[in-house]
PyMOL Python script that loads the backbone (N, CA, C, O; Angstrom):
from pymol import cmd

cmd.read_pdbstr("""\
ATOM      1  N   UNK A   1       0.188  19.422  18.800  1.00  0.00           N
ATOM      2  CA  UNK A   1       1.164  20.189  19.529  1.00  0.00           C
ATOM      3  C   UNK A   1       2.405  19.326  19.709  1.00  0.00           C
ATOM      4  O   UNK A   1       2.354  18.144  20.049  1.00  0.00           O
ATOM      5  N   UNK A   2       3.314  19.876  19.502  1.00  0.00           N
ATOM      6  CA  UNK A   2       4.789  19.467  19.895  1.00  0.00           C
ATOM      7  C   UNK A   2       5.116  19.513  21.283  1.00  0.00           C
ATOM      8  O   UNK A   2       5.069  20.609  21.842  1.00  0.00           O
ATOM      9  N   UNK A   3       5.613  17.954  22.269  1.00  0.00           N
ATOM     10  CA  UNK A   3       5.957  18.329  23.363  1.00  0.00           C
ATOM     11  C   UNK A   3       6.968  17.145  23.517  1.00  0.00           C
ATOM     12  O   UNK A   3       6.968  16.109  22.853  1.00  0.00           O
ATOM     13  N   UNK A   4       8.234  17.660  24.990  1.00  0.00           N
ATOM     14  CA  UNK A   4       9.248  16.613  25.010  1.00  0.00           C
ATOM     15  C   UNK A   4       8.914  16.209  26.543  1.00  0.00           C
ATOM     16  O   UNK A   4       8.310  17.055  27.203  1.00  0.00           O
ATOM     17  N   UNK A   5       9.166  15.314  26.994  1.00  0.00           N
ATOM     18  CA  UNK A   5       9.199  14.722  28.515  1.00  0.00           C
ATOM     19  C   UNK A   5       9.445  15.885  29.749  1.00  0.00           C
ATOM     20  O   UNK A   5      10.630  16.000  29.438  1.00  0.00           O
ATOM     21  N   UNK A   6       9.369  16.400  30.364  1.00  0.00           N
ATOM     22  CA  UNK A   6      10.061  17.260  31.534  1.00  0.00           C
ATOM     23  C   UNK A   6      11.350  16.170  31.960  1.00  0.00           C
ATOM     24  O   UNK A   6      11.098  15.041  32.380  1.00  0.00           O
ATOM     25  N   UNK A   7      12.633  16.637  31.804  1.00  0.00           N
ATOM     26  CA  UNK A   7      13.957  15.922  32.468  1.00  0.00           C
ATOM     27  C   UNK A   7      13.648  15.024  33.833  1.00  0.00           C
ATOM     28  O   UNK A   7      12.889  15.235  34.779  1.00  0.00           O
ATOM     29  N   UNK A   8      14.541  13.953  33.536  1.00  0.00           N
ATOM     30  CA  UNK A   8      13.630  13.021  34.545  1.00  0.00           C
ATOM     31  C   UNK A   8      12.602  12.080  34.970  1.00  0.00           C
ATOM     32  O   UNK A   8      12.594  11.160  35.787  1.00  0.00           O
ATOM     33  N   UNK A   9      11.437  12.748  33.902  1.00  0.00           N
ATOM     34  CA  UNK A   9      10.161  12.135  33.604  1.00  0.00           C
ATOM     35  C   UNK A   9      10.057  11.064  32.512  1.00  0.00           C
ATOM     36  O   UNK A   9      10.793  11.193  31.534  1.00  0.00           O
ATOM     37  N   UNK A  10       9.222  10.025  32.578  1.00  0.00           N
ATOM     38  CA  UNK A  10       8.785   9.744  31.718  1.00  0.00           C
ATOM     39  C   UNK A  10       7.198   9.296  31.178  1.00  0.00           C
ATOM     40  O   UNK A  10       6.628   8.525  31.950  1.00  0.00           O
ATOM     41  N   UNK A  11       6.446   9.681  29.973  1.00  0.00           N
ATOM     42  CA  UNK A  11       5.281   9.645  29.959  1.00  0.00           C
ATOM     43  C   UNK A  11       5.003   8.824  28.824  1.00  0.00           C
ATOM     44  O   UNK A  11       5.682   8.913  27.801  1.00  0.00           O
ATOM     45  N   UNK A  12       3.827   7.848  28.969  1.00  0.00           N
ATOM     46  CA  UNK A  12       3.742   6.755  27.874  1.00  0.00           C
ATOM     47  C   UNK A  12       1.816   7.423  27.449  1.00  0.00           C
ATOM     48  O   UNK A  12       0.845   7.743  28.133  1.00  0.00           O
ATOM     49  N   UNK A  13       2.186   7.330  25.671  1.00  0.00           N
ATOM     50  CA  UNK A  13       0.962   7.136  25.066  1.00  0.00           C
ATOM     51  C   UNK A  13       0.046   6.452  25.659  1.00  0.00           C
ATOM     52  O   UNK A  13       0.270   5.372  26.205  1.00  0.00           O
ATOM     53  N   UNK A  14      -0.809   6.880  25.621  1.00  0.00           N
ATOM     54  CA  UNK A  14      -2.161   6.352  26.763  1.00  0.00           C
ATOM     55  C   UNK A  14      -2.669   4.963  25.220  1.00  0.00           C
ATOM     56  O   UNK A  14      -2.203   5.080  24.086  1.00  0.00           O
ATOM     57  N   UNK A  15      -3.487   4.009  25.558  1.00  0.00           N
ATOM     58  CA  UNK A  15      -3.288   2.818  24.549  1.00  0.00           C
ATOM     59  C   UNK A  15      -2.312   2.243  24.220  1.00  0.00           C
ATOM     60  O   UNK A  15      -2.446   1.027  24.357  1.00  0.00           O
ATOM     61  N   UNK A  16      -1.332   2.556  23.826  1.00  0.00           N
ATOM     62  CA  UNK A  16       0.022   1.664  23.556  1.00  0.00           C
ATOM     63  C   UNK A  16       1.104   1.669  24.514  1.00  0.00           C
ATOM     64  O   UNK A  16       1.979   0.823  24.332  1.00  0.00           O
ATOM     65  N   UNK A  17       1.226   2.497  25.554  1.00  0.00           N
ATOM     66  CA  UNK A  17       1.849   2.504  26.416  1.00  0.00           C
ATOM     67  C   UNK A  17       3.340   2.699  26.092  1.00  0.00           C
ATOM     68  O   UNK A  17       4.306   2.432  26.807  1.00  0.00           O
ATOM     69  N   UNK A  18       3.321   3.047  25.271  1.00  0.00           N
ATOM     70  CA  UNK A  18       5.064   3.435  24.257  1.00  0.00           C
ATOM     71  C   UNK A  18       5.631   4.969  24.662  1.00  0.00           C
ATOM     72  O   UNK A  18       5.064   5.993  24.279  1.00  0.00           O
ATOM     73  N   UNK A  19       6.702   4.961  25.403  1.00  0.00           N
ATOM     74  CA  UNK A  19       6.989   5.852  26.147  1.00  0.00           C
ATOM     75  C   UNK A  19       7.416   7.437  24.869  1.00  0.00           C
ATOM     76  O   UNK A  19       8.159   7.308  23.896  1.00  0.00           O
ATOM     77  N   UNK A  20       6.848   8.517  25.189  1.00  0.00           N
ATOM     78  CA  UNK A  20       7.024   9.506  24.160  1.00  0.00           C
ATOM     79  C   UNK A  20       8.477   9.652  24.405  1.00  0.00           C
ATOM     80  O   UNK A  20       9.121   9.614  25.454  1.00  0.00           O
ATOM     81  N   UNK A  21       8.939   9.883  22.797  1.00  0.00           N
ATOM     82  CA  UNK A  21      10.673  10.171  23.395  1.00  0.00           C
ATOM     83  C   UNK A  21      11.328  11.235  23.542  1.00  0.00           C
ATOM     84  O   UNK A  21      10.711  12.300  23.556  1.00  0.00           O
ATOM     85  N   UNK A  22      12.379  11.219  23.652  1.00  0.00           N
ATOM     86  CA  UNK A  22      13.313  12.471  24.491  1.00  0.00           C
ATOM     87  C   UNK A  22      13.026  13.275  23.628  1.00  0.00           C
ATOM     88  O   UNK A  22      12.314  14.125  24.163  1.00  0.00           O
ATOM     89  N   UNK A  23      13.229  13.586  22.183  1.00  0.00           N
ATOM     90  CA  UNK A  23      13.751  14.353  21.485  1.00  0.00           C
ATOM     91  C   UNK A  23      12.026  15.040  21.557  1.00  0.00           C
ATOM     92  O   UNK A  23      11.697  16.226  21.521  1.00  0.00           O
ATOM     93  N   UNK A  24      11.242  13.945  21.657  1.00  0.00           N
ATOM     94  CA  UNK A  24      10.078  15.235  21.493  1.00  0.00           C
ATOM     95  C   UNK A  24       9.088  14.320  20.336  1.00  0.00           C
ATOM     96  O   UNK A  24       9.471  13.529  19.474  1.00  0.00           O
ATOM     97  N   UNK A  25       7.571  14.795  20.713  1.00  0.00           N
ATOM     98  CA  UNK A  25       7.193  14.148  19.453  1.00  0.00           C
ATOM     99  C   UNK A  25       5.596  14.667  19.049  1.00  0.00           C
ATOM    100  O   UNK A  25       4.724  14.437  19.887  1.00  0.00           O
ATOM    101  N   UNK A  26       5.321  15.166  18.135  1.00  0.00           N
ATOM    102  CA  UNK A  26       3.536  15.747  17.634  1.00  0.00           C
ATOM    103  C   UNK A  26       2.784  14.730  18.103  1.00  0.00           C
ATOM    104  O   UNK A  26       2.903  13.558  17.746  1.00  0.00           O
ATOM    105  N   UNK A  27       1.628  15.350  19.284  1.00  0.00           N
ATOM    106  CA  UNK A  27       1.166  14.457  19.954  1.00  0.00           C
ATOM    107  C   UNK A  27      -0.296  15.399  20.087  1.00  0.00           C
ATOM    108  O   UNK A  27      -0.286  16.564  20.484  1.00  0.00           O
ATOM    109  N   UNK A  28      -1.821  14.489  19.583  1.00  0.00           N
ATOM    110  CA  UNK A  28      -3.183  15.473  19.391  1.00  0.00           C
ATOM    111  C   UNK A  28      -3.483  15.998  20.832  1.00  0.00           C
ATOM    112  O   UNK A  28      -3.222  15.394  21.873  1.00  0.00           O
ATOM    113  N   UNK A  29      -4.150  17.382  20.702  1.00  0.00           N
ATOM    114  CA  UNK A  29      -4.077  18.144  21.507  1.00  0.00           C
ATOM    115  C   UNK A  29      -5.448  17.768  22.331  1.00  0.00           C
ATOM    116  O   UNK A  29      -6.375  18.577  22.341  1.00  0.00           O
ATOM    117  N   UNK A  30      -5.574  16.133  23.228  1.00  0.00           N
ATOM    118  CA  UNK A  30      -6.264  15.818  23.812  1.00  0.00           C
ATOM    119  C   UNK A  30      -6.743  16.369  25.231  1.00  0.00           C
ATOM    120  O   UNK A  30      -6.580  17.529  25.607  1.00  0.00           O
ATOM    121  N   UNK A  31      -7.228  15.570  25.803  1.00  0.00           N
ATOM    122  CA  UNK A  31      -7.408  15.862  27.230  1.00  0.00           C
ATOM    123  C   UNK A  31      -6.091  15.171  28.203  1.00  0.00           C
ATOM    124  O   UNK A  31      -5.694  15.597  29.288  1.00  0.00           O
ATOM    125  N   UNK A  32      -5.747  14.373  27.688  1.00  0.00           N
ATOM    126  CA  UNK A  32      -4.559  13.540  28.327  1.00  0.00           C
ATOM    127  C   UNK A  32      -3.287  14.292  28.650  1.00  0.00           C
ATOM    128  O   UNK A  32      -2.687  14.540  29.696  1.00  0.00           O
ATOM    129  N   UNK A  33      -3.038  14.647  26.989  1.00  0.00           N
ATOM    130  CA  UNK A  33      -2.065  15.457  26.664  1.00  0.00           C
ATOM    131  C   UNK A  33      -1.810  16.983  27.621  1.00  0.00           C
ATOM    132  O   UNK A  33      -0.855  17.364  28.299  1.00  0.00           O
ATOM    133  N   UNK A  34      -3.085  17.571  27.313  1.00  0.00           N
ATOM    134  CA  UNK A  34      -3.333  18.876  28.314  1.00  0.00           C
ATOM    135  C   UNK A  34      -2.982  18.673  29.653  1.00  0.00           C
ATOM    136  O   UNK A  34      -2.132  19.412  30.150  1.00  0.00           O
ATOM    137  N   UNK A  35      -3.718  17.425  30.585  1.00  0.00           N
ATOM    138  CA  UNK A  35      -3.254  17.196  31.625  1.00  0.00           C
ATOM    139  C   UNK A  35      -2.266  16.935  32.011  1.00  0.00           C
ATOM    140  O   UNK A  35      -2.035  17.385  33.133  1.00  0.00           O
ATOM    141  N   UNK A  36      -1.253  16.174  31.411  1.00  0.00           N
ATOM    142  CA  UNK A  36       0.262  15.513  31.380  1.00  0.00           C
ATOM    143  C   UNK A  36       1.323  17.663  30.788  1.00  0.00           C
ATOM    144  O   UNK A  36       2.528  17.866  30.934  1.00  0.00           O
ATOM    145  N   UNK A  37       0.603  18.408  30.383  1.00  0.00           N
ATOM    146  CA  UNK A  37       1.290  19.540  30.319  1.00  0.00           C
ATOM    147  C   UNK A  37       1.355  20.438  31.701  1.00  0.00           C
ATOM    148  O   UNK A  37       2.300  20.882  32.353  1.00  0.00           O
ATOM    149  N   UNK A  38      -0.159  20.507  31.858  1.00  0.00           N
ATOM    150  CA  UNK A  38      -0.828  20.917  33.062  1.00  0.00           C
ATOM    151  C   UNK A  38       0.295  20.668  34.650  1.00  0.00           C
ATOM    152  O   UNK A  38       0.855  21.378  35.485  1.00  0.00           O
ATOM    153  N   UNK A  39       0.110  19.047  34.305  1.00  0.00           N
ATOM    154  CA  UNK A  39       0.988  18.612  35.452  1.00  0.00           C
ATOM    155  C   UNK A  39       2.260  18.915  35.233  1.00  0.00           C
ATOM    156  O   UNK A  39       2.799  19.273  36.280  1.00  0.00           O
ATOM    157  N   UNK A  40       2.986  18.923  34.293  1.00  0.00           N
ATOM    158  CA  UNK A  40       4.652  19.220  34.111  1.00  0.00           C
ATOM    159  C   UNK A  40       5.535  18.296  34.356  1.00  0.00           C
ATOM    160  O   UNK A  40       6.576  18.404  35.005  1.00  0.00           O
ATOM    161  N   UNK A  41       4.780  16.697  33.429  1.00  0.00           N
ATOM    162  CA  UNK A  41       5.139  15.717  32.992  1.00  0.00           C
ATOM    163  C   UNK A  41       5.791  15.975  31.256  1.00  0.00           C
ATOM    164  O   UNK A  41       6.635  15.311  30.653  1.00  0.00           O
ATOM    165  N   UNK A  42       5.181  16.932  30.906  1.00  0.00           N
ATOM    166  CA  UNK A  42       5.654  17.443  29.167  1.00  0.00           C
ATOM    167  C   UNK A  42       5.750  18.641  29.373  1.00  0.00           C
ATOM    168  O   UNK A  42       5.176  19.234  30.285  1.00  0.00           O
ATOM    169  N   UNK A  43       6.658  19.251  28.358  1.00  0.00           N
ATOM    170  CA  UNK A  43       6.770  20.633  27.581  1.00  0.00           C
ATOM    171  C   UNK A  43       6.703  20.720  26.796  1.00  0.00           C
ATOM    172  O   UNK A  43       7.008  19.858  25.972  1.00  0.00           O
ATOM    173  N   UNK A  44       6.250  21.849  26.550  1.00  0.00           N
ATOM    174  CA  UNK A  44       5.972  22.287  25.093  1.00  0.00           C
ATOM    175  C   UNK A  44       7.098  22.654  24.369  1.00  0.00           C
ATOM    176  O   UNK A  44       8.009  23.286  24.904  1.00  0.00           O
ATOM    177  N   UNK A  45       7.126  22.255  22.979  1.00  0.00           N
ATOM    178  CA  UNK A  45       8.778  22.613  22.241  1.00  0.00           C
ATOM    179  C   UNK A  45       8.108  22.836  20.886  1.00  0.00           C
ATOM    180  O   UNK A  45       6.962  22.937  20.447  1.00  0.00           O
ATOM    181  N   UNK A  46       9.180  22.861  20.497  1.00  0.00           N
ATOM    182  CA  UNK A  46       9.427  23.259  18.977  1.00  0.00           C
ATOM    183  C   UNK A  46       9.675  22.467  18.302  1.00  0.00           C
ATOM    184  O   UNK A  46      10.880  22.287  18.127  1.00  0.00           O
ATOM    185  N   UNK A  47       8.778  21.634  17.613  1.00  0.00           N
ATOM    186  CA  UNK A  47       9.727  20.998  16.332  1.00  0.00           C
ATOM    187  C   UNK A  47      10.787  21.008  15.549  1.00  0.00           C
ATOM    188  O   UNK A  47      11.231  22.038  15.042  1.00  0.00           O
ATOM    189  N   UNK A  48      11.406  19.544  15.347  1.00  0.00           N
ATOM    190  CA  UNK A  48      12.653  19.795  14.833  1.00  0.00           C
ATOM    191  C   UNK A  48      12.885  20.380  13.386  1.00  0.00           C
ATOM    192  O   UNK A  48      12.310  19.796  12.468  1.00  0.00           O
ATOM    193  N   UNK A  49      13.792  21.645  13.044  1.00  0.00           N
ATOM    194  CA  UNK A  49      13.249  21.300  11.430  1.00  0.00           C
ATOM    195  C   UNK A  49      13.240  20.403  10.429  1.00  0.00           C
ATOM    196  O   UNK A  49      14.132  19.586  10.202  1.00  0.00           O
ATOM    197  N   UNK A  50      12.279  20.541   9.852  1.00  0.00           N
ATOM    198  CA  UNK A  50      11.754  19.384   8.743  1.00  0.00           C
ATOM    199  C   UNK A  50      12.786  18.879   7.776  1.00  0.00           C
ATOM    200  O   UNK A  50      12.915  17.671   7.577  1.00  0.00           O
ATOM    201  N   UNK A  51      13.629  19.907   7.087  1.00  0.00           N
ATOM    202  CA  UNK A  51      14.770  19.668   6.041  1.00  0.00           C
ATOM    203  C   UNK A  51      16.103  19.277   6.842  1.00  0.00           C
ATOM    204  O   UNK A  51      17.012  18.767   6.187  1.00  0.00           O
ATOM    205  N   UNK A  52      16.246  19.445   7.956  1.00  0.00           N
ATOM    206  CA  UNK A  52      17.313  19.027   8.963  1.00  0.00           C
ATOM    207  C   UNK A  52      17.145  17.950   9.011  1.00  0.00           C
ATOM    208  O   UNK A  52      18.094  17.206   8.763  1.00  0.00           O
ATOM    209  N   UNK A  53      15.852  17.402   9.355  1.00  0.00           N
ATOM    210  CA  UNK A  53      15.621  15.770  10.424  1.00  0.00           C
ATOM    211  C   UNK A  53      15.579  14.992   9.083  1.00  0.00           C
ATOM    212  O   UNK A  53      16.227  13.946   9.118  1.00  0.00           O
ATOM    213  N   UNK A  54      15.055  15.226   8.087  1.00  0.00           N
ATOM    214  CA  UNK A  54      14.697  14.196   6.889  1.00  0.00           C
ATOM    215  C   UNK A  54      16.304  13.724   6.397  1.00  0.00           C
ATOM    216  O   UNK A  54      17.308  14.436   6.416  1.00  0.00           O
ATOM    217  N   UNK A  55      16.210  12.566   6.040  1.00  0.00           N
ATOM    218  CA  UNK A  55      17.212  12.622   5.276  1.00  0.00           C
ATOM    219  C   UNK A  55      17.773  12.743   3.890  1.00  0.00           C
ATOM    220  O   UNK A  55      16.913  12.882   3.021  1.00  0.00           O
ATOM    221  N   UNK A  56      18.722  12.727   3.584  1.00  0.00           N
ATOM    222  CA  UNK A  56      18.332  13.010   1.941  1.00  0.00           C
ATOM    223  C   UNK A  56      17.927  11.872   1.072  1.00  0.00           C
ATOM    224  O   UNK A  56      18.685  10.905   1.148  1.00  0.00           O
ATOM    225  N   UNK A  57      16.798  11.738   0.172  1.00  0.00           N
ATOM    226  CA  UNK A  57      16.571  11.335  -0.561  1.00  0.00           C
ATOM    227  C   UNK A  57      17.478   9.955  -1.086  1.00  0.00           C
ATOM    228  O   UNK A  57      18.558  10.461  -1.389  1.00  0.00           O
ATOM    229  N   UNK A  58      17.550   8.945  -1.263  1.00  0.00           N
ATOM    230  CA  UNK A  58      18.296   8.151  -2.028  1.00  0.00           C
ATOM    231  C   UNK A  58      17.661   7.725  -3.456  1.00  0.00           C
ATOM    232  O   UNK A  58      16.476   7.608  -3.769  1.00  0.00           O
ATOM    233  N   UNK A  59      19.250   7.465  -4.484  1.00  0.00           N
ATOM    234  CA  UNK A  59      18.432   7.819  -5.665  1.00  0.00           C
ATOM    235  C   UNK A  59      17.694   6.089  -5.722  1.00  0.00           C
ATOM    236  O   UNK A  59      17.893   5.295  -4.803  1.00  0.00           O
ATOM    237  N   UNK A  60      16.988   5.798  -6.751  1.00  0.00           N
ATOM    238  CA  UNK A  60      16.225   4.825  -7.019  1.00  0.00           C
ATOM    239  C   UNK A  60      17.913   3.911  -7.806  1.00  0.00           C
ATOM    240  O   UNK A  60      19.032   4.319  -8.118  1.00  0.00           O
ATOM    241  N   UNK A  61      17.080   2.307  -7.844  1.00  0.00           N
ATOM    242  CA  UNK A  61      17.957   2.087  -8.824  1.00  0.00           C
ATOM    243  C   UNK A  61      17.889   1.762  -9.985  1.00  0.00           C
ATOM    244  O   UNK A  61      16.788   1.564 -10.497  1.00  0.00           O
ATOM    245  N   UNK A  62      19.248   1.603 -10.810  1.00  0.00           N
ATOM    246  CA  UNK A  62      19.037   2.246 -12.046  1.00  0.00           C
ATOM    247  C   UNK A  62      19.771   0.743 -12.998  1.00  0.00           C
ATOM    248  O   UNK A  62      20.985   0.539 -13.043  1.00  0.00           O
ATOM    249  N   UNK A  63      18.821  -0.073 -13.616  1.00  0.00           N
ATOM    250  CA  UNK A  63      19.255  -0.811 -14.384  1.00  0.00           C
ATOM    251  C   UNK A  63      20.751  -1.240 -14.522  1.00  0.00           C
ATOM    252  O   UNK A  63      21.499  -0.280 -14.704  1.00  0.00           O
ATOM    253  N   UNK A  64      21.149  -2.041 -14.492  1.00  0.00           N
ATOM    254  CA  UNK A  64      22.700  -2.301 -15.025  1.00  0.00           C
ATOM    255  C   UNK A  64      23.037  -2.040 -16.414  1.00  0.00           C
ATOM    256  O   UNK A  64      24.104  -1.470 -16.642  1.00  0.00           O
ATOM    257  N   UNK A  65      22.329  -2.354 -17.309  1.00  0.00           N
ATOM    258  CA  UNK A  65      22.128  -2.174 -18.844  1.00  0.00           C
ATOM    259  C   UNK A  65      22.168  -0.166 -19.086  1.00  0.00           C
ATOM    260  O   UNK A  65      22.913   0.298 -19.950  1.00  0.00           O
ATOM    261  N   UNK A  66      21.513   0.532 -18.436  1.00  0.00           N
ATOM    262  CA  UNK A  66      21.826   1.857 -18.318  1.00  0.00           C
ATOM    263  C   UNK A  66      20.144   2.029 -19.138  1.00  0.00           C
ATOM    264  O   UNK A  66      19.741   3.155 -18.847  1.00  0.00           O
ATOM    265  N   UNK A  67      19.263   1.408 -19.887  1.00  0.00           N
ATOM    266  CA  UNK A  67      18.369   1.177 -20.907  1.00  0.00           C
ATOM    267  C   UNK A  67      16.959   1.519 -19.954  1.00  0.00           C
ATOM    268  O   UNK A  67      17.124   1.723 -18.752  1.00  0.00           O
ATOM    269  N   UNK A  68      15.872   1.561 -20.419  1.00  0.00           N
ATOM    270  CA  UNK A  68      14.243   1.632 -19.636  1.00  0.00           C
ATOM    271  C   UNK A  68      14.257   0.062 -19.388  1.00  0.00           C
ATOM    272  O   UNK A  68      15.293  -0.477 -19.777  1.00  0.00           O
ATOM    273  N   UNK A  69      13.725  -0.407 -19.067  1.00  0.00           N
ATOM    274  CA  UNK A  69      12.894  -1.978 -18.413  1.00  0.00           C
ATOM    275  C   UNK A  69      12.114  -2.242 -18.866  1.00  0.00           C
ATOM    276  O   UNK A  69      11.031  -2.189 -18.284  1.00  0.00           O
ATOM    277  N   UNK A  70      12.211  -2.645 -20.076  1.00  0.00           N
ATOM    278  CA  UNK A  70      10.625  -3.414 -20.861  1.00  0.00           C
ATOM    279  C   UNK A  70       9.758  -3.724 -19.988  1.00  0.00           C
ATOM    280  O   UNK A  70       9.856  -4.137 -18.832  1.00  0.00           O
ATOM    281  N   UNK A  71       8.303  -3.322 -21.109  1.00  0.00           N
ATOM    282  CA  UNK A  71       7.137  -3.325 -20.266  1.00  0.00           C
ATOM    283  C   UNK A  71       6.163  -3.960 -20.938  1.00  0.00           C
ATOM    284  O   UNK A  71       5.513  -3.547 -21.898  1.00  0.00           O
ATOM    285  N   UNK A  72       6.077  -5.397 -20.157  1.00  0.00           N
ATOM    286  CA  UNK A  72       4.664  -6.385 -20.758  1.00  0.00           C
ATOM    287  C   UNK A  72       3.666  -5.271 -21.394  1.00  0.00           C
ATOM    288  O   UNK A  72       3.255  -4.198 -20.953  1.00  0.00           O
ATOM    289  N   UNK A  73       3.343  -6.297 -23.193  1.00  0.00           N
ATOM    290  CA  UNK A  73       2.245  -5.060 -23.449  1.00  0.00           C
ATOM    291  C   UNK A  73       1.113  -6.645 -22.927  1.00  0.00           C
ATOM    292  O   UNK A  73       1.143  -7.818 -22.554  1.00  0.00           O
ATOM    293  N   UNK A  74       0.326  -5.607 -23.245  1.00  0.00           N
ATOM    294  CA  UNK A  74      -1.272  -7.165 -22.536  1.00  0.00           C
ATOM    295  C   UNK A  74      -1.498  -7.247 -23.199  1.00  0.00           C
ATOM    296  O   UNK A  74      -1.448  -6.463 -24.147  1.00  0.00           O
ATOM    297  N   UNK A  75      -2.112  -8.815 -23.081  1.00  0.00           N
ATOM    298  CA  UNK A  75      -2.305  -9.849 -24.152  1.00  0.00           C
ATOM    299  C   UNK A  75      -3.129  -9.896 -25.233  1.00  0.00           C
ATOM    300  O   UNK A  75      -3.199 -10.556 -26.271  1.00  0.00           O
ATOM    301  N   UNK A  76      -3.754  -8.985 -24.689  1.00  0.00           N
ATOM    302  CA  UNK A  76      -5.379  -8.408 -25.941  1.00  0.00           C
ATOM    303  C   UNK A  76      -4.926  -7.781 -26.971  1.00  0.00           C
ATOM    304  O   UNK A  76      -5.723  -7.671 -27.902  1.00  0.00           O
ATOM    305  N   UNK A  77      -3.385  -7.109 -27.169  1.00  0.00           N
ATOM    306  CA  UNK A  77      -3.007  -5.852 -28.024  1.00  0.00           C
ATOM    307  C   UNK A  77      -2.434  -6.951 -28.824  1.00  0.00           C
ATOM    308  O   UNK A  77      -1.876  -6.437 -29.794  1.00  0.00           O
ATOM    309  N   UNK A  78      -2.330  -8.163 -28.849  1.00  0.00           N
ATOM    310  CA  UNK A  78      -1.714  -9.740 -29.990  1.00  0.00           C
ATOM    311  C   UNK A  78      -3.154 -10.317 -30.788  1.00  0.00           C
ATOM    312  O   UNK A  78      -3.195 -11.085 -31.749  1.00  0.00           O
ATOM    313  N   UNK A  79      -4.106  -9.792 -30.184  1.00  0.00           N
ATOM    314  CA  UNK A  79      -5.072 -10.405 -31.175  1.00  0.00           C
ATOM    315  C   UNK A  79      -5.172 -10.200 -32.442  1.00  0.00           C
ATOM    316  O   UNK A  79      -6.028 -10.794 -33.098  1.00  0.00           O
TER     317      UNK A  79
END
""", "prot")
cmd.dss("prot")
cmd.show_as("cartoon", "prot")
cmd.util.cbc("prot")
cmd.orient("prot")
């Protein structure tokens, strides 16, 4: 389930103690979790969309030569 802090609040992952953040974050739909909703320490939200939040892709890089990258053949194929 997706949930963000209630304004004001703040609530830390139970084990790591790493405070969940503002924007919100997919968190398993434990007993902890339930209770921290229950109480109205979290809300429930909506995820951000997926193609929004990602960023775009960067391309790989690409030889200076413009050519493929020779590729060791193994040593057995010289016998």
């Amino acid at each position: 389930m997706f949930v963000k802090p209630t304004p004001g609040r703040a609530v830390r992952w139970p084990g790591t103690m790493r405070l969940l953040k503002a924007q919100g974050e997919t968190v398993p739909e434990t007993g902890f979790w339930l209770l921290c909703l229950h109480n109205g320490d979290v809300v429930k939200a909506a995820p951000p969309d997926a193609s929004a939040a990602s960023p775009s892709p960067t391309p790989s890089p690409i030889p200076a030569s413009g050519g493929a990258a020779a590729t060791p053949e193994p040593a057995e194929a010289h016998a």
